[in-house]
DRENPA-3360 file (N, C-alpha, C; in nm, 2 decimals, always signed):
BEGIN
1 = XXXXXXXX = +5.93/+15.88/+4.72/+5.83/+15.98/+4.77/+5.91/+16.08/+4.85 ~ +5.88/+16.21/+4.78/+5.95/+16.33/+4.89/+5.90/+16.32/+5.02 ~ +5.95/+16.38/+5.13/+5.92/+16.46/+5.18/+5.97/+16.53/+5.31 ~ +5.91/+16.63/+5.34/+5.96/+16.70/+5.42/+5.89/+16.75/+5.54 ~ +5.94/+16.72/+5.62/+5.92/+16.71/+5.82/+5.95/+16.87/+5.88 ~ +5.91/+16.98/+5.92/+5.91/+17.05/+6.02/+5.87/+17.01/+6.17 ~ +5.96/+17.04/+6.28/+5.96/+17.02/+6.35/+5.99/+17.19/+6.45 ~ +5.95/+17.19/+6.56/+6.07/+17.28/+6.62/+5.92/+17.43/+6.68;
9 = XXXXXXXX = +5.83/+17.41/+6.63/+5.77/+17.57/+6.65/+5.73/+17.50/+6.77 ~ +5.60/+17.65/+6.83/+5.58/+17.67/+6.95/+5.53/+17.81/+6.99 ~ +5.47/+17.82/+7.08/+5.48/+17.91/+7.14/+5.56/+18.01/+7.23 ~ +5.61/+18.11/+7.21/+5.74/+18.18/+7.29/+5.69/+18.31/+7.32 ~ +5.77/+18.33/+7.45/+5.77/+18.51/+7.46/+5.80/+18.61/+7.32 ~ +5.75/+18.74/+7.30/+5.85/+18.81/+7.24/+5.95/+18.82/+7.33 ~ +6.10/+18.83/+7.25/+6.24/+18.81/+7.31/+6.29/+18.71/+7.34 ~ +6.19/+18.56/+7.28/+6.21/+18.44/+7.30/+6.28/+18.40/+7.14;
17 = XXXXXXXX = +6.33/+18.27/+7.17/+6.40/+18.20/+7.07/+6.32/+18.10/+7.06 ~ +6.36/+18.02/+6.88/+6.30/+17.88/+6.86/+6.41/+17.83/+6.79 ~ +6.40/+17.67/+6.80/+6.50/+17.69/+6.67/+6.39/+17.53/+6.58 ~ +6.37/+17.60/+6.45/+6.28/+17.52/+6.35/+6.39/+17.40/+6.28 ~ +6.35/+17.28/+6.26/+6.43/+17.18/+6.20/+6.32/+17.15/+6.06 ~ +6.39/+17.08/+5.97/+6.34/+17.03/+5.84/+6.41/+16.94/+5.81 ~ +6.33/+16.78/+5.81/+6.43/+16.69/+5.78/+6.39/+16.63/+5.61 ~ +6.44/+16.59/+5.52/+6.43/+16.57/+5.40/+6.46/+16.44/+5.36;
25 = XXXXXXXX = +6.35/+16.36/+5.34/+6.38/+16.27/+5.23/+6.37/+16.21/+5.12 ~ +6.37/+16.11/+5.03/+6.35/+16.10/+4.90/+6.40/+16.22/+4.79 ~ +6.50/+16.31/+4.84/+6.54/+16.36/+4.73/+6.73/+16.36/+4.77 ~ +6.78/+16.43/+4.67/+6.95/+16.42/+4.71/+6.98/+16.55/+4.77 ~ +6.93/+16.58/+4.90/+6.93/+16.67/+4.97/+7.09/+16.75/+4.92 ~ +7.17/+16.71/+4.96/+7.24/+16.82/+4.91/+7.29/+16.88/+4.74 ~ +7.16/+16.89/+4.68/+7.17/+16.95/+4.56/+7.09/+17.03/+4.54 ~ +7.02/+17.02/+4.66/+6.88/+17.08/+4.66/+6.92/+17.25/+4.78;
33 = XXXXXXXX = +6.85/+17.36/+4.67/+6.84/+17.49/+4.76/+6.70/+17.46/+4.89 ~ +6.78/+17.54/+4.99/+6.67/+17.48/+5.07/+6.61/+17.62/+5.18 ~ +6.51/+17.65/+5.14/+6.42/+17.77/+5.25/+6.36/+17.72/+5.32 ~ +6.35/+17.82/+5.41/+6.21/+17.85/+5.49/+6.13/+17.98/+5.48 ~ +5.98/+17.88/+5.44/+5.88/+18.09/+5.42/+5.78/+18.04/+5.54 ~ +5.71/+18.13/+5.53/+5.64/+18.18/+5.65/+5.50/+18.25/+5.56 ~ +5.40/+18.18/+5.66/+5.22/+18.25/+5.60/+5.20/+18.29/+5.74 ~ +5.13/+18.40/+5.76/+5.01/+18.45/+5.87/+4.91/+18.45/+5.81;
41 = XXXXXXXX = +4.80/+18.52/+5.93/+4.66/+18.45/+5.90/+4.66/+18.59/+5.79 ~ +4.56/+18.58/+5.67/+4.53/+18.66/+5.57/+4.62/+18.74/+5.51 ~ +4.79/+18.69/+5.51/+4.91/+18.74/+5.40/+4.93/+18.67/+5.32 ~ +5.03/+18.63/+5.23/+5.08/+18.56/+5.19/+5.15/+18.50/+5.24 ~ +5.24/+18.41/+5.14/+5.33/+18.32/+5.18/+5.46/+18.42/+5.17 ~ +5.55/+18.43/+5.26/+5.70/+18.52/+5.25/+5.81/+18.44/+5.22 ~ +5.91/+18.44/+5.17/+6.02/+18.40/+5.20/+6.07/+18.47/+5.30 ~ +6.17/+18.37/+5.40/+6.22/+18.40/+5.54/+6.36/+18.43/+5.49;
49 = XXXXXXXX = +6.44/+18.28/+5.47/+6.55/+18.26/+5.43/+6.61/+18.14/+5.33 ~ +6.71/+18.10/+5.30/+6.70/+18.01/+5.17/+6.86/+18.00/+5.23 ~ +6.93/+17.92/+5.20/+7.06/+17.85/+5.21/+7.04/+17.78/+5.09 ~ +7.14/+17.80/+5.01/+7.19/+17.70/+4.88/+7.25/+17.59/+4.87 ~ +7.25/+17.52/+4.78/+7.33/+17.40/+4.81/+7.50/+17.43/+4.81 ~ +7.52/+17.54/+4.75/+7.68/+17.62/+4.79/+7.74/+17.69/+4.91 ~ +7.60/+17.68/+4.99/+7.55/+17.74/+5.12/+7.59/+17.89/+5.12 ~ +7.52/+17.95/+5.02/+7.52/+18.11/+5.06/+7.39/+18.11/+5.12;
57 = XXXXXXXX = +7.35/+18.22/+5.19/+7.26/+18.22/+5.24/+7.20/+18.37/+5.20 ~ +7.04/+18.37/+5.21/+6.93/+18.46/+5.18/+6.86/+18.54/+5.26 ~ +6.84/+18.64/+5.35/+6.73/+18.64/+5.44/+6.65/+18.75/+5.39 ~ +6.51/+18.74/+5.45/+6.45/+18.88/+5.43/+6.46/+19.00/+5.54 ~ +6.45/+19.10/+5.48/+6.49/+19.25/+5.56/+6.50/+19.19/+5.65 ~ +6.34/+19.14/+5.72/+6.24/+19.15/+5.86/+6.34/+19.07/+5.97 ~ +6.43/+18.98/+5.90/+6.48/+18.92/+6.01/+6.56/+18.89/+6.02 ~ +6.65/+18.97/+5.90/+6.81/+18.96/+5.91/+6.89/+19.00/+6.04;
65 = XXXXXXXX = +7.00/+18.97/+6.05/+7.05/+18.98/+6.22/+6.93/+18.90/+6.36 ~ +6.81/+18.85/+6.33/+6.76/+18.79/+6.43/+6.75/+18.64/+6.39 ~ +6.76/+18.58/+6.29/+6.75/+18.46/+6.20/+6.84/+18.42/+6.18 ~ +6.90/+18.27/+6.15/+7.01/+18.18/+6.13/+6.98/+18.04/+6.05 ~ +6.99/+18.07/+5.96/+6.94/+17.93/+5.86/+7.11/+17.85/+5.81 ~ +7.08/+17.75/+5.84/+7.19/+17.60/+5.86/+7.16/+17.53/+5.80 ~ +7.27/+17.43/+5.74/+7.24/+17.25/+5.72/+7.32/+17.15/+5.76 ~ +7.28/+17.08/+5.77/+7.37/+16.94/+5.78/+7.31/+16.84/+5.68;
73 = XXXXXXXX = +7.42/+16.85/+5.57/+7.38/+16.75/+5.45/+7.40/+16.60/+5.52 ~ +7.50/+16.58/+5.60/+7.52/+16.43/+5.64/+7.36/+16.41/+5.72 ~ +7.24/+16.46/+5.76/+7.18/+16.44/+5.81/+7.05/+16.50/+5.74 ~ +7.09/+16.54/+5.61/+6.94/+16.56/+5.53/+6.83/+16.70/+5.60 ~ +6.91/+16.79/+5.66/+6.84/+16.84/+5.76/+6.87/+17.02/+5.73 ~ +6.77/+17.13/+5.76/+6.82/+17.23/+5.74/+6.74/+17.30/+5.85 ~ +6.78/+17.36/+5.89/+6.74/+17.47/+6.06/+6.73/+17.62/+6.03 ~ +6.65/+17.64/+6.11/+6.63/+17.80/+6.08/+6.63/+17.84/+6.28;
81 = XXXXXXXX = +6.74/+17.88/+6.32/+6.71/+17.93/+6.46/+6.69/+18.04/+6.45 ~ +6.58/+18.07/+6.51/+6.52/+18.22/+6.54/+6.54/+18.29/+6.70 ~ +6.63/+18.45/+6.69/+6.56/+18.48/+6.80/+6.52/+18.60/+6.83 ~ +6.52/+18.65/+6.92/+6.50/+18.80/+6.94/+6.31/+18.81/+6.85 ~ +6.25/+18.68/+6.90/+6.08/+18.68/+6.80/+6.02/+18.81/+6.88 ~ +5.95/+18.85/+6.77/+5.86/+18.93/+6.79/+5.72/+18.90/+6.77 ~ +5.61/+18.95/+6.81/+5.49/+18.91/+6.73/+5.42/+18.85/+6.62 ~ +5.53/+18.97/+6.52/+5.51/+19.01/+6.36/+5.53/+18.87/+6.30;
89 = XXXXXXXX = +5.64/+18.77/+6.40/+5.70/+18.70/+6.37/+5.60/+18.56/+6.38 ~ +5.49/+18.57/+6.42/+5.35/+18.48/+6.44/+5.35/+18.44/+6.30 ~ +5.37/+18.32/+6.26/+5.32/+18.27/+6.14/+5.33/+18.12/+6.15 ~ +5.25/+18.05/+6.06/+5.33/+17.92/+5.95/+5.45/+17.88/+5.89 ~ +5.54/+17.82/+5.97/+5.69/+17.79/+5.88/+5.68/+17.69/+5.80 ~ +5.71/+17.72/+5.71/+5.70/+17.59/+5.58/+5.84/+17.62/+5.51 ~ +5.87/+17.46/+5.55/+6.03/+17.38/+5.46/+6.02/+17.39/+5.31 ~ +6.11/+17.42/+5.23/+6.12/+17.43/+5.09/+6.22/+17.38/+5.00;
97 = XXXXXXXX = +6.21/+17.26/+4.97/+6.34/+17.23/+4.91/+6.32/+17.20/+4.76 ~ +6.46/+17.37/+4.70/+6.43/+17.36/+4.53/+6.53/+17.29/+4.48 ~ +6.51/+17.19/+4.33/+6.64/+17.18/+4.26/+6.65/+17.29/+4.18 ~ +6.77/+17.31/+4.14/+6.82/+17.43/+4.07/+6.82/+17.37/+3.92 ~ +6.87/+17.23/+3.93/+6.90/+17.18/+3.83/+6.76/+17.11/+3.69 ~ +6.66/+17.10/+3.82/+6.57/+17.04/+3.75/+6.43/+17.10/+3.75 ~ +6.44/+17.19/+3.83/+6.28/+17.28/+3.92/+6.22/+17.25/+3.96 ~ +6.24/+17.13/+4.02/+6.13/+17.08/+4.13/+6.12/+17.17/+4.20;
105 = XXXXXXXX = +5.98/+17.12/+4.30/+5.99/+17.23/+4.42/+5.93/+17.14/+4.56 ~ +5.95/+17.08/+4.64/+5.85/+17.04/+4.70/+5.85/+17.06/+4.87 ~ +5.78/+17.12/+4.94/+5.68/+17.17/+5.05/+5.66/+17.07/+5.17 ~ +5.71/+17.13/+5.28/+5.68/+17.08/+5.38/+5.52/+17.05/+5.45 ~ +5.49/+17.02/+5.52/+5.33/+17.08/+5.56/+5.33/+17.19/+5.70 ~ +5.42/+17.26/+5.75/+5.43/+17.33/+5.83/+5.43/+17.32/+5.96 ~ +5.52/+17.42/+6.04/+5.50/+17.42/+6.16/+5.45/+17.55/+6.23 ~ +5.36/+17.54/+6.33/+5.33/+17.71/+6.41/+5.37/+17.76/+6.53;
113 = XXXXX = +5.42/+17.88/+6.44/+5.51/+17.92/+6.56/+5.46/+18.08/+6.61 ~ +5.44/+18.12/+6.73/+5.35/+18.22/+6.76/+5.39/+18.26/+6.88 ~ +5.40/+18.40/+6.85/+5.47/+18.47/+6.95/+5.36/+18.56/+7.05 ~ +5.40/+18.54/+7.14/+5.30/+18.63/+7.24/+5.37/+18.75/+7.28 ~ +5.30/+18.87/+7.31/+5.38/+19.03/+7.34/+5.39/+19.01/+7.50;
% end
């Protein structure tokens, strides 16, 4: 059975930091591409950022230079430290871990992280 743990949100100042954790099991974590997207209330789901299993990494516009996505394969685990949050940055973080090889896709159940001005 997959699955995947968020950990890490909260409440923060804008100008504050978090740092989001995703821990993974039931799959062979390091083969697997691994994101974090982000929902607010009435958008969509975004992609934030994505680390590969070759560990390039992905970010979107919004948060490049303020975002840091990590792993530690010996620990099944991939991190997104955030800082410099802003408001905008109020959403649902949800863990993503793809195979490349086979297409799975499977979903964390989220964490809330929400920024105050």
């Amino acid at each position: 059975q997959v699955q995947l743990v968020e950990s890490g949100g909260g409440l923060v100042q804008a100008g504050g930091s978090l740092r989001l954790s995703c821990v993974a099991s039931g799959i062979i974590f390091s083969i697997n591409d691994m994101g974090w997207y982000r929902q607010a209330p009435g958008k969509q789901r975004e992609q934030v950022a994505t680390i590969t299993m070759r560990v390039r990494t992905i970010y979107a516009d919004s948060v490049k230079g303020r975002f840091t996505i990590s792993r530690d394969n010996a620990k099944n685990t991939v991190y997104l430290q955030m800082n410099s949050l802003k408001p905008e940055d109020t959403a649902v973080y949800y863990c993503n871990a793809g195979n490349p090889r086979d297409g799975s896709s499977n979903w964390g159940q989220g964490t809330q992280v929400t920024v105050s001005s």
